[in-house]
LUMDO-157827 format. One line per 10 residues: number of its first residue (from 1); their letters; for each residue x, y, z of C-alpha. Coordinates in nm, 3 decimals, m for minus. Layout:
REM residues N
NUM) a) X/Y/Z  ... $
//
This chain:
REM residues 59
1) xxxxxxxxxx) 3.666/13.944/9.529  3.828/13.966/9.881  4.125/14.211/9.832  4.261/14.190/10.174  4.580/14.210/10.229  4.628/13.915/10.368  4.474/13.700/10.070  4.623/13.372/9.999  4.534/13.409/9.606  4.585/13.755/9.417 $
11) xxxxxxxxxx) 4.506/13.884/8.998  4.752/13.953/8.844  4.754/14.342/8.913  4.726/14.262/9.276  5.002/14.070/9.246  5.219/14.321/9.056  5.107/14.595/9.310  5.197/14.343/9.610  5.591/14.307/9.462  5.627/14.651/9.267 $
21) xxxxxxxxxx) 5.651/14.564/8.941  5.463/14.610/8.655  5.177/14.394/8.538  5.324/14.269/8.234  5.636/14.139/8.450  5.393/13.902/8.623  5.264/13.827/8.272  5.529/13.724/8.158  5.652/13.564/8.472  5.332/13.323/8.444 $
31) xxxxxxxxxx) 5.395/13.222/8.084  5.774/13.140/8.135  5.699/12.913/8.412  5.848/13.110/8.689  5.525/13.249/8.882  5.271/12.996/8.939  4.846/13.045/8.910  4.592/12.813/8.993  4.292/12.796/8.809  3.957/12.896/9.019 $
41) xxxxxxxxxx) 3.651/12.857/8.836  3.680/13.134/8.525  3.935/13.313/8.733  4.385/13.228/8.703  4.520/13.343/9.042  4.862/13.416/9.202  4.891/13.207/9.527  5.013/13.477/9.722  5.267/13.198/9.906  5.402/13.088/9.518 $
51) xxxxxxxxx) 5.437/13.485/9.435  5.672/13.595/9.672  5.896/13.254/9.648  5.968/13.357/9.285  6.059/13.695/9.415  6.329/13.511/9.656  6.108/13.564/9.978  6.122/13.336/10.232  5.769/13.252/10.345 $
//
């Protein structure tokens, strides 16, 4: 897995390191609705772009 920091799709922990908050926030974020994944082969990833929009950053 490329884990650079520029990544356009992050895991979940990733994710949670990327915004600071724990990994069952972006759990949970995912299952209301609010963060959204794609599906990449087995994998469910964070589009990195989608992430920080729920977090109220302007990208």
């Amino acid at each position: 897995m490329n884990r650079s920091p520029q990544s356009l799709a992050l895991t979940m922990k990733d994710a949670a390191k990327l915004v600071g908050v724990d990994y069952r926030t972006i759990k949970l974020g995912i299952e209301s609705g609010t963060i959204p994944t794609v599906q990449l082969g087995p994998r469910r990833m964070i589009p990195r772009v989608g992430l920080l929009r729920a977090f109220g950053v302007d990208v």
